[in-house]
N, C-alpha and C positions, 0 to 999 in steps of 0.2 A: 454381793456383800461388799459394796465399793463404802468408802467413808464420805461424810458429807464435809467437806474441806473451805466449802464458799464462804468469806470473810463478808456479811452484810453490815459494811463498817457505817453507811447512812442510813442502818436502822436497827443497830445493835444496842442492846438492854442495856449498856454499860450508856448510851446515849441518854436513854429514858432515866438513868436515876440521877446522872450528871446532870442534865440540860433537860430536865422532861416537858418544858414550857413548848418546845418546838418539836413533840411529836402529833400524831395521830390523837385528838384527846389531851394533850398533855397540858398541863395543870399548872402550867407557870410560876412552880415556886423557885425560888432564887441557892436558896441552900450556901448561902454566901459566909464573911467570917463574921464574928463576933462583931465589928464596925457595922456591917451593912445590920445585923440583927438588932445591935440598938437602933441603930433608922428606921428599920422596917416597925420596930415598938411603940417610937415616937409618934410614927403614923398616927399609929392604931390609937394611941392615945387622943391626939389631936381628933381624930373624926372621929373618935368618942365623945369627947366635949362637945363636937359641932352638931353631934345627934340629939345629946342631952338638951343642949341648946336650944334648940327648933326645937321640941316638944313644949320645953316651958312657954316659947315664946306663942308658940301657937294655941296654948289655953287662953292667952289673955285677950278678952275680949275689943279691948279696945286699940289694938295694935294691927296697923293694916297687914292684906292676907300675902304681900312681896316679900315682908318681913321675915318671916318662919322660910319661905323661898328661898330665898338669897341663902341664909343660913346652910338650909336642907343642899343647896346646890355647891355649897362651899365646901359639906362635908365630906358629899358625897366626892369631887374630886381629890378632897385628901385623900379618903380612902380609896378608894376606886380608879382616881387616873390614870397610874399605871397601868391597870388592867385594860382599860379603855384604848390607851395609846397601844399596847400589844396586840391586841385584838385586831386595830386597825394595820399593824406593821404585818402583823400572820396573812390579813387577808392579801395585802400586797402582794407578799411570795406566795400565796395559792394556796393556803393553810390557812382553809376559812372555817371548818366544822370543830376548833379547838375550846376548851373551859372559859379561855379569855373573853371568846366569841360569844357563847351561850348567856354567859353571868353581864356580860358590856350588855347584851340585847335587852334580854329579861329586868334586868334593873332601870336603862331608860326608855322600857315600855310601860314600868310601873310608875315613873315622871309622867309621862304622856297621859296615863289615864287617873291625874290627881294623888296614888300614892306615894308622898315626896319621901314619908318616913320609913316606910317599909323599903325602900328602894335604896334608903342610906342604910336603912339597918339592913339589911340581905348584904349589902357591898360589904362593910362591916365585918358582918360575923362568917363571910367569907374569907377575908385578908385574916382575919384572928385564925380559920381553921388552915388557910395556905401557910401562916407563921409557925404554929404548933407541925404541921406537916414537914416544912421545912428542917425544922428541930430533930423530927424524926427520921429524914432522908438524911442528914448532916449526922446524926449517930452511927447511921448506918454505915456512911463512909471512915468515920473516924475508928469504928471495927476494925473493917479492912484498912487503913493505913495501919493500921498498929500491927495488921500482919507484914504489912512492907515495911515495917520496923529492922528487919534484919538488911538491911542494905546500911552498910557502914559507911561513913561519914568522911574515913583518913583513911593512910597507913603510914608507919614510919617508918622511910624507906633507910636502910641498913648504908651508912658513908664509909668511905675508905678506911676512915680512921677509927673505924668502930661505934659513931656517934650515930645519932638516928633526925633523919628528914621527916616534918610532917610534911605530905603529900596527897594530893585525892588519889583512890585508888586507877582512875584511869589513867594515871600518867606513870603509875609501874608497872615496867616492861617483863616478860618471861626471861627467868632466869637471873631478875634482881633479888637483893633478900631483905625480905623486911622481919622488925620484932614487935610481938604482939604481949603485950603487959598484960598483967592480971586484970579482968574486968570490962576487956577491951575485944570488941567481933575481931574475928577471922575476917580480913575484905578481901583476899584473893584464896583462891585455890594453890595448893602448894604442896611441898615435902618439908618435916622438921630437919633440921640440919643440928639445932643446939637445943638442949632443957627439955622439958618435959612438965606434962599438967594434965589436968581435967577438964574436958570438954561437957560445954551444954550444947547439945547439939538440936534441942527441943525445938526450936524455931524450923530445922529442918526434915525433922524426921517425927516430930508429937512423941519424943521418947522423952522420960522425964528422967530418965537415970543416965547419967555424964559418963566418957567414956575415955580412957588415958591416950592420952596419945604422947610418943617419945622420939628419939631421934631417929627417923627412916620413915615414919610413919606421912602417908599422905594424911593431908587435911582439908576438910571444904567449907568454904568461906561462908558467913552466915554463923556459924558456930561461935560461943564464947567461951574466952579466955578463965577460970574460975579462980585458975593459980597458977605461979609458976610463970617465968620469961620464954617466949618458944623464938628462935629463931628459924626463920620460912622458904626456900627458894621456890618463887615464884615458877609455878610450871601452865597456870593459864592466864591471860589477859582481861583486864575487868570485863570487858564485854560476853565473855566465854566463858567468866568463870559460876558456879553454883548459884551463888544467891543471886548474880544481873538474870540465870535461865528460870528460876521458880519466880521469880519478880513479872519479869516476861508473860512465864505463862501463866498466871495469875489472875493481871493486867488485862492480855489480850482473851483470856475465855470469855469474855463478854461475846466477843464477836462472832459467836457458833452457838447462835439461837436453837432452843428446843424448840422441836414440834409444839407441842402449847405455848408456846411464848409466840410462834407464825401465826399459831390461829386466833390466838386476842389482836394479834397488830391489825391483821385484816378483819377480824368480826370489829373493832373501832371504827376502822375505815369505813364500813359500809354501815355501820350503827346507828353514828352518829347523826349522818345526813337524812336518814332514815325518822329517828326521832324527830327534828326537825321538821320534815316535812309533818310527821302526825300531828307536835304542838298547832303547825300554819294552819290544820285544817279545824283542828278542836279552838280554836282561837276564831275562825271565821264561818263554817259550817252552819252552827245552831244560830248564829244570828242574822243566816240570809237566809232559812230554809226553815227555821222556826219562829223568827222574829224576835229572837233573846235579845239579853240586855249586849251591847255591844261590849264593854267596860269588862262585866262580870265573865264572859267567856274568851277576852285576849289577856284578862289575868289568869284563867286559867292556864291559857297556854304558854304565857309563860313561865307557870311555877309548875309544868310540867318540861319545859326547857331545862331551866335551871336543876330538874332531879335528874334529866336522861345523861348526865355528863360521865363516859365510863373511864373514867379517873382513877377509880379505886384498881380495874384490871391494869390498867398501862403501864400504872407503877409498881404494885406490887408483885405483881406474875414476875418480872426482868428482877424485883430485886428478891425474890427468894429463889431465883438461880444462881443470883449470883452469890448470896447468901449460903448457900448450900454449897457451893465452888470454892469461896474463903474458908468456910468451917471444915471443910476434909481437908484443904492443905492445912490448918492448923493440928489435924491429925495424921502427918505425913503423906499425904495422898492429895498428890496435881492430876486434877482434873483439866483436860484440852477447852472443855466448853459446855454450853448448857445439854446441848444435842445428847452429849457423851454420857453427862448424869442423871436425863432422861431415860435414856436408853438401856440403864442399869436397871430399871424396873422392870423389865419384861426380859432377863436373863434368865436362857433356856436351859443352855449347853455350855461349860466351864470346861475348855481344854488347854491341859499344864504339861510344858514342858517338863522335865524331868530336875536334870540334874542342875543344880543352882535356884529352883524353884519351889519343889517339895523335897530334896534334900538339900543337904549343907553346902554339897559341891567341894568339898575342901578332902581331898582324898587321902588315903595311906596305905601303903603295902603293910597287906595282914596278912600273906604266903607266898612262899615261893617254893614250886616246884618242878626241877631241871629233870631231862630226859634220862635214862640209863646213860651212864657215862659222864655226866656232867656236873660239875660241880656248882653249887648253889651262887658262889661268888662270881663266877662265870657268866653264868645265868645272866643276873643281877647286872655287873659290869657291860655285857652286854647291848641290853637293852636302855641302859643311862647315855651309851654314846648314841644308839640310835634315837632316842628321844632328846637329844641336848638341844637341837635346835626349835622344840617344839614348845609353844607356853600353854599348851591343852592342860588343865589339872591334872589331868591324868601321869602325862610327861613330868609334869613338875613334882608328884609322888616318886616317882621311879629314880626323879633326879637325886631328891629330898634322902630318901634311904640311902640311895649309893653316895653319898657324902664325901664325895671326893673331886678332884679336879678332873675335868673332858678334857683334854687335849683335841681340840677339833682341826687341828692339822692333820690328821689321820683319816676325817671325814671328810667323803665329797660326791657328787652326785644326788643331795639328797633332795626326799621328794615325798612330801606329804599327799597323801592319796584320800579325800574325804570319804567321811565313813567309811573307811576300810585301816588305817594307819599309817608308815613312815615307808620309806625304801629307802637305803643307805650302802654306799660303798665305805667300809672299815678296813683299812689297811690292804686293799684290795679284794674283797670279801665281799658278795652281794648280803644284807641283812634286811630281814626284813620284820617289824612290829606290828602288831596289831591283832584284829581281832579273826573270828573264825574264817568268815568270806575271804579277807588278806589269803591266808594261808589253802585254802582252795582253791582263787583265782590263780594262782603260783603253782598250785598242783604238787603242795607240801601234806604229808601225811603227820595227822596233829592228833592231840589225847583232849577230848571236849570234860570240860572241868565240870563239876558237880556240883561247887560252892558257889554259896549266893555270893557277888561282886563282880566286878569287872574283870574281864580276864584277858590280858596280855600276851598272846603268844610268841614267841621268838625264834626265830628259821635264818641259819646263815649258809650259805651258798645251797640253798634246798635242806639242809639235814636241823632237821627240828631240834631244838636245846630244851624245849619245856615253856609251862607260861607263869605268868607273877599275878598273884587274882589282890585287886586293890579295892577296898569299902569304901563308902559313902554312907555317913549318916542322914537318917528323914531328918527333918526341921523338929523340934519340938513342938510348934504351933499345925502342923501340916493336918493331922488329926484333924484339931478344933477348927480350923479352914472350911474342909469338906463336910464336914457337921452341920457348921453355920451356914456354908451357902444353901447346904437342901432343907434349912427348917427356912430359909427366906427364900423359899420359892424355886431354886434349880433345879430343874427336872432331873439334869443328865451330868456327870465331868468324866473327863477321859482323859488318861494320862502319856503323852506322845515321844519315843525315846530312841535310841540308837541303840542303848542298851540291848542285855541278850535278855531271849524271853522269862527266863527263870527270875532274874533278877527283877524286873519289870513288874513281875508279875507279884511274888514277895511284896513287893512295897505297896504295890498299887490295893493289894490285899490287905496289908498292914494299915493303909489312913484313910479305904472305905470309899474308894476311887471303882466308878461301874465299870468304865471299859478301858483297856489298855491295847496299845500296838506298839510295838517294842523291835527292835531290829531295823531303824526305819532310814533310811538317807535322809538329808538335809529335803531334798527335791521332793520324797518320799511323804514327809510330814505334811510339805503343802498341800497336794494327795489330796493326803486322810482331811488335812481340814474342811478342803473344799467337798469333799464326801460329807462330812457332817454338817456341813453349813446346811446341805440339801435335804438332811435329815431334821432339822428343825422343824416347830411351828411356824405357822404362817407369820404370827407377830411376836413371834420370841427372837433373841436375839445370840449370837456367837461371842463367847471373849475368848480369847485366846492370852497365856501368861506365860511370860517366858522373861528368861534375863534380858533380852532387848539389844542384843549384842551378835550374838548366830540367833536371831531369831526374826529377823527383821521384816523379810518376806512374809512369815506367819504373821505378825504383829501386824502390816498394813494390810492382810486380806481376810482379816476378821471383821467382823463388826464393832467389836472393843478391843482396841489392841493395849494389855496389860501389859508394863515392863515392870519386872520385880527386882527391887536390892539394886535398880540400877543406878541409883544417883552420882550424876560428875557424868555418865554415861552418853556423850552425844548422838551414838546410835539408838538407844534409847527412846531418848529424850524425842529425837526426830520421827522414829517408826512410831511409838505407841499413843495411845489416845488420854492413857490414863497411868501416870508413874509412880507405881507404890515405892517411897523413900527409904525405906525400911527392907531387910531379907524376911518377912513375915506374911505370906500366905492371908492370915487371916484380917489384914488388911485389906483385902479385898471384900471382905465380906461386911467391915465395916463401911466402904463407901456406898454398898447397896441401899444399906441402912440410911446412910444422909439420905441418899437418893430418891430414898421410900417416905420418909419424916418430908424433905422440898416436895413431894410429890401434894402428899396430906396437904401440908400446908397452900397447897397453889389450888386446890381444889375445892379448900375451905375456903380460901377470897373466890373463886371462883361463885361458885354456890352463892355465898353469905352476899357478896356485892350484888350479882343481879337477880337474888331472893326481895333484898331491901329494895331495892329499886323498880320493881315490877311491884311489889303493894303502892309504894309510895306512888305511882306514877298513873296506879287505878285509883288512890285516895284522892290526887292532884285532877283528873280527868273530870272526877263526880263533886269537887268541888269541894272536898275534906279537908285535904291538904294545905298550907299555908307555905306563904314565901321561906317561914322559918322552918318547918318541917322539910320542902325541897332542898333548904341546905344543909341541913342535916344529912339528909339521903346521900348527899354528894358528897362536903366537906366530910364530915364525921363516919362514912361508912370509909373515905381513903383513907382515916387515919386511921382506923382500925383495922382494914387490913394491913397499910405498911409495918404496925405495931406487930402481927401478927404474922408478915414476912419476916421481921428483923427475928422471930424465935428460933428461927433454920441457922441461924451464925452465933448462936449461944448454945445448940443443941447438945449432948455430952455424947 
């Protein structure tokens, strides 16, 4: 269950919708700015005329036949010479079976055997369907930049004197302070220090409801200001901080092609030269072996050239993945790459961390009960010095209740023990926290609780004091999670915990989770996963969902490694494949949905392009077909599937 991690950066999707004139097949539109779009118009205008032109001139009878020539060949380089000249620059560098190549050949075959007008009009209403194409690949991007829209412009960086520097954000340091105005992004990651306002955090998380943030509060950049002066200390570096990492991975998921996006690259490759050879033969065949007309059967073959051009797969397939990778981050969910939102279609087996994941993670002491002889406050006190140095929730509860100062000059020796709890010398006292195994390996005789929660037990120099049982609320969405994922196909989810069985069991029972193991060590959990990985379909696949934080190991030996509620999270961000923005479970269940919608969609240009093009190329073979129809097949079938990619980035 290893990840496929290989960067194919000289044949990544993000290549083909950028520059797709220089792939496999690729179709040489320019997608350039508005300057280059009126020139490319102009063209089209001028060897509009020059077509017009030759036609009238070639009715009149008394006007020699160089005439309409000259004309037809003037237009044809308005329209057409670029193509031409690329065609010949592809074949140079070895990139000979490209759209440049097929349409340069086919149209001065149709010179060569007397069709001058059909040969300007095919170039023609070629460059008119590469212009409209363009238009629609240049939409496509301008989507996605508007989702790199959150990448801030300034920051005003905080002067001695109270006054504010404009500055780019990469030139402020951790631990400067800037002030962010009503109106204005958050550009670094940081802590409030002064005021207080309402956040939109929608660019980061697809939430549409703003959220206060005041003085102490962290903040992550990307977010806008609604109201209210916030002043900031700077705790990451532009490069490090939130919106430079969703930018990032964004940007770079191009580069982790799906499985169907490898197999159109290579069915292109070997397609293309393919077709080719069959036009050479339909073109030369019937007139040395049946004595055809020579003219009539290498027009065939070229307006069977001109329809075999798979233009419409090249570009479309790469941009409805990528398509489908912009629209979930607009719904809080960064996808790593196409691979990863491929691979959400055939999810078998959904296994969830526990605590932080499908509950809230945010704990509180709901009882406390000390041994015979002991008093509650004891208890209590207790076990706050022995957890003082810990930032487990669970510690920070116990700290939370006892609401007093630690004096940790009285502590020393101490000694966090995974999955088992603390060891602590207190004022020379050995003290020990934690859970049941803690107090057996010690050979402490303890009272096993009965109440659903977490239970703390507390043992100082061996003689038991009682334990503090602490709650965890479920998620409110956790429910509709597990719901959703088994009506979109999940076979199996299984919920993976440290916790005691009872408790484990309660919850897992509670939001409709099949299997649980509960009592587990860190080492423990990767176990069970790798035991369920083997338990899978042959072509299903493992996620595994966890804060991304202790979960790291799980997250890279999954097949889908899900980080939840991690954002700002570098361990996160690094282990998991796929980082839901948001603490909401049922996030997950919507990116299957993108993923299932990209899939439709890539199956319908799939189908639909070499549907049209297999009639078209038996119409062209038998002599039906016309120059104009083969560009239709070509031109007008790519711009309907890219029209029909760009739906996957507007999807709801």
């Amino acid at each position: 269950m290893s990840h496929e991690h290989d960067i194919h950066t000289h044949d990544s999707h993000e290549d083909d919708i950028k520059d797709h004139d220089h792939g496999h097949g690729g179709c040489g539109c320019s997608g350039g700015s508005s300057s280059t779009d009126k020139n490319q118009l102009l063209w089209l205008v001028l060897g509009g005329l020059a077509l017009t032109a030759g036609l009238l001139i070639e009715h009149l009878s008394e006007v020699p036949f160089y005439y309409p020539l000259v004309i037809y060949i003037l237009g044809y380089l308005i329209a057409g010479g670029e193509v031409v000249l690329r065609a010949c620059r592809n074949i140079l560098k070895g990139r000979v079976f490209d759209e440049s190549f097929l349409i340069a050949i086919a149209t001065i075959g149709a010179f060569v055997i007397g069709e001058y007008a059909e040969a300007v009009a095919v170039m023609l209403f070629y460059q008119v369907g590469e212009y409209f194409q363009d238009m629609a690949v240049g939409r496509s991007k301008k989507n996605i930049a508007k989702l790199m829209d959150i990448r801030p412009d300034s920051a005003n960086l905080k002067q001695k004197d109270g006054t504010a520097l404009t500055v780019s954000p990469a030139d402020v340091k951790i631990g400067d302070y800037i002030i962010v105005k009503p109106g204005e992004k958050i550009p670094l990651d940081g802590v409030v220090t002064e005021g207080s306002a309402m956040l939109d955090t929608s660019a980061l998380t697809g939430e549409s409801v703003p959220r206060r943030a005041s003085e102490g509060d962290a903040i992550l950049s990307g977010s806008v200001n609604q109201n209210g002066v916030l002043t900031i200390k700077v705790t990451e570096t532009y490069g490090e901080s939130t919106v430079s990492k969703i930018i990032n991975l964004v940007e770079n998921a191009a580069a982790k092609k799906a499985p169907t996006e490898k197999f159109i690259t290579k069915f292109a490759r070997y397609y293309t030269p393919v077709v080719v050879g069959l036009a050479a033969l339909l073109a030369v065949i019937p007139p040395l072996l049946m004595g055809a007309s020579w003219s009539e059967w290498i027009h065939r073959g070229l307006i069977f050239l001109v329809i075999s051009c798979p233009c419409a797969l090249v570009i479309s397939i790469p941009l409805s993945f990528f398509g489908g990778i912009s629209g979930a981050s607009r719904k809080g969910i960064l996808i790593k790459g196409g691979n990863y939102l491929e691979a959400l279609n055939y999810l078998d087996t959904v296994v969830f961390d526990k605590t932080g994941t499908l509950t809230q993670g945010v704990f509180n002491v709901t009882e406390i009960h000390p041994a015979a002889g002991i008093e509650s406050s004891t208890l209590l006190e207790t076990a706050a010095f022995a957890e003082s140095y810990s930032n487990h929730p669970i510690a920070l509860s116990i700290l939370r209740e006892y609401n007093k100062e630690v004096d940790k000059n009285e502590l020393s020796d101490y000694t966090e023990i995974a999955g088992h709890g603390v060891s602590v010398i207190i004022t020379g006292k050995k003290v020990l926290a934690g859970n049941s195994r803690l107090m057996r390996n010690n050979g402490v005789s303890f009272i096993e609780a009965d109440t659903v929660g977490t239970t703390v037990h507390v043992a100082q120099d061996s003689e038991y004091l009682g334990y503090i049982i602490i709650s965890d609320e479920v998620k409110p969405d956790s429910c509709d999670a597990i719901r959703l994922l088994k009506e979109l196909g999940v076979g199996k989810t299984v919920m993976l915990t440290g916790d005691n069985t009872k408790i484990a069991e309660a919850i897992a029972s509670d939001i409709g989770i099949d299997e649980v193991y509960s009592e587990l060590l860190p080492q423990e959990k990767v176990e069970k996963l790798e035991l369920l990985g083997k338990q899978k379909t042959d072509k299903g696949k493992l996620a595994f969902v966890g804060d991304g934080i202790n979960d790291a190991p799980a997250l890279a030996l999954s097949d889908i490694g899900v980080a939840m509620g991690a954002l700002g999270s570098d361990a996160a961000i690094e282990a998991a494949d796929i980082v839901l923005m948001t603490d909401e479970p049922s996030k997950l269940a919507q990116a299957v949905k993108v993923a299932k919608f990209t899939k439709r969609v890539v199956w319908q240009n799939i189908i639909f392009a070499l549907g049209v093009k297999a009639i078209f190329l038996s119409l062209g073979a038998v002599g039906i077909a016309t120059m104009w129809e083969a560009v239709f097949a070509d031109v007008g079938v790519s711009l309907i599937a890219i029209f029909n990619a760009m739906r996957v980035m507007r999807a709801k």
